[in-house]
C-alpha positions, 0 to 999 in steps of 0.5 A: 734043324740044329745041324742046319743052324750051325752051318748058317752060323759058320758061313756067317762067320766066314764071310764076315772074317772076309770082309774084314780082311785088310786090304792091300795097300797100293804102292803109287811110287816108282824108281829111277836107278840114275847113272852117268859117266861121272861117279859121285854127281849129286843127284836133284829131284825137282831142284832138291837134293837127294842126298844121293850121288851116282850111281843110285836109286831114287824113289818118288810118287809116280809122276814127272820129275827133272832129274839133275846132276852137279859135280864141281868142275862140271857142268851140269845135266838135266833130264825131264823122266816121269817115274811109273809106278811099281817099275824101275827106270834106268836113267843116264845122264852125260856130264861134260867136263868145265875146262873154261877158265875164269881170266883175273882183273885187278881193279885199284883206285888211284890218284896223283896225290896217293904215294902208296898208290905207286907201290901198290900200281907197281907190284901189281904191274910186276905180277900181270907181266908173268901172265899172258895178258888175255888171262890177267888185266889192270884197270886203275879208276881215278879217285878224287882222294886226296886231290880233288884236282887229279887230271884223269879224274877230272875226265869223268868224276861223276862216273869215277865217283860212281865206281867208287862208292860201287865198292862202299870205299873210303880211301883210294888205296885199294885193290879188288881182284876179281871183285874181292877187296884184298887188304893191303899191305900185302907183299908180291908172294901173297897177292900171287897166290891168291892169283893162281887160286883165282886162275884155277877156279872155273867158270860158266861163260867166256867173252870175247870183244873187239874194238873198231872205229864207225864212220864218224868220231865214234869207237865201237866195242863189240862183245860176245859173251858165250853161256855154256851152263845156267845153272844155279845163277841168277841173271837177275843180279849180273851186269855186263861192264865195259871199259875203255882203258889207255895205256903208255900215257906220258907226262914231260915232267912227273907228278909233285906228289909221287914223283910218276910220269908214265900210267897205263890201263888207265879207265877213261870211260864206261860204255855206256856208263858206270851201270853197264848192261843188265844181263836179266835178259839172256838166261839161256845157253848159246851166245849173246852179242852186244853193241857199245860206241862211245866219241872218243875224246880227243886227247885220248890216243886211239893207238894206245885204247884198250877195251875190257868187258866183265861180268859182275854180280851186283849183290856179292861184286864177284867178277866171273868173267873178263874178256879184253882186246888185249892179245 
């Protein structure tokens, strides 16, 4: 009886020591080992940094996630991969190397009572003549500041004073490249390093625009406007801004106040006004067309028209693309 006893007690025993023993916990994670052609890409899970760069591992719970890689100068690379559990996946993404370039344009403010504003018109003339004219442009928007009675502003002050106060200005000497206001005085060598930095830099889309005239008194602007990468913009804030621009305008007798008689790439108008288009609407790769006609004023000379179009972020005003008629 006794010896029965003790054997009922240590089976009691081991059974409850079994019962008692932790479980194994079950890992819900998988890995991603993520490569690509491009060493050092930041690698994003669900648009959030991993704080990891190619090539390297990931680990995640096991669901589906967007994996994605950034590199400067790069465009960026996405893939949807669902991570399972206990395994690990290998996962390439191909990056394609950013070579568009991103064109300049200078944009001042002028008026014919401002003699300063000769100066900076002919230093900044003096640097868009070393470049090719496709990569680099200037636009002058007439100001009533200081004479209200300036014969281009008069043309359209509603839409000049607009452009104006785009800018938050309080004087019409100033210059804006790319969108940025460069502080003036600055001499020929300043404002062309600054040039070469911009022509460095990279961007996400091209233009292209074409200039016709349709079968009545109307000039026809036709722009094409190529997004090669969406990430990280936000389309929301950008606007597409089209101008139309004379050059080799010639006065018989130069102005009383700064003594000049020829202006070039003077802004005549806005197609379709100051606002431009919003481009809240084509957030997605490939290319998007628009269509702008404007009457042109007869006394504007067809010949000597030009067309640029710009894309603008109406929060920060930088400038990320031009696209001209010029050649």
């Amino acid at each position: 009886m006794r010896y029965t006893l003790i054997c009922l007690v240590t089976i009691l025993s081991l059974q409850s020591c079994e019962i008692n023993k932790p479980e194994t916990p079950i890992v819900n994670e998988g890995k991603v080992f993520v490569t690509s052609n491009v060493d050092k890409a930041e690698i994003f899970l669900n648009e959030v940094t991993t704080g990891k760069f190619t090539p390297d591992t990931i680990t995640a719970f096991a669901t589906g996630y967007t994996i994605k890689l950034r590199k400067t100068k790069y465009f960026s690379g996405e893939e949807r991969v669902i991570f399972k559990r206990g395994e690990v996946l290998t996962l390439n993404i191909e990056l394609r190397e950013n070579n568009l370039k991103r064109n300049i344009i200078f944009e001042t403010f002028s008026n014919i009572g401002c003699e300063e504003c000769v100066i900076i018109d002919s230093t900044i003339e003096q640097i868009t003549n070393n470049f090719i004219s496709s990569e680099i442009v200037k636009v002058t928007y007439p100001s009533k500041y200081p004479n209200v009675d300036d014969i281009f502003y008069l043309v359209d002050p509603i839409e000049f004073d607009n452009r104006f106060n785009y800018y938050d200005q309080l004087q019409s000497n100033s210059i804006y490249l790319n969108g940025n206001n460069i502080s003036w005085p600055k001499n020929y060598k300043q404002i062309e390093h600054l040039v070469n930095e911009n022509l460095l830099s990279v961007t996400n889309f091209t233009i292209l625009v074409f200039d016709s005239l349709d079968s009545g008194p109307g000039y026809v602007a036709s722009i094409f406007i190529d997004v090669f990468d969406t990430d990280q913009i936000d389309f929301n804030r950008l606007t597409l801004i089209v101008l139309v621009v004379e050059n080799n305008i010639v006065f018989d007798e130069p102005s009383e106040s700064n003594e000049k008689k020829i202006f070039n790439n003077i802004v005549r108008s806005f197609f379709p006004d100051f606002r431009g288009r919003s481009l809240s609407n084509i957030g997605k790769k490939g290319r998007h067309k628009f269509f702008e006609t404007k009457t042109l004023n007869p006394l504007w000379k067809l010949e000597n028209l030009e067309i640029i179009a710009f894309i603008q972020d109406n929060i920060s005003k930088e400038i990320l693309q031009v696209g001209s008629t010029f050649n």
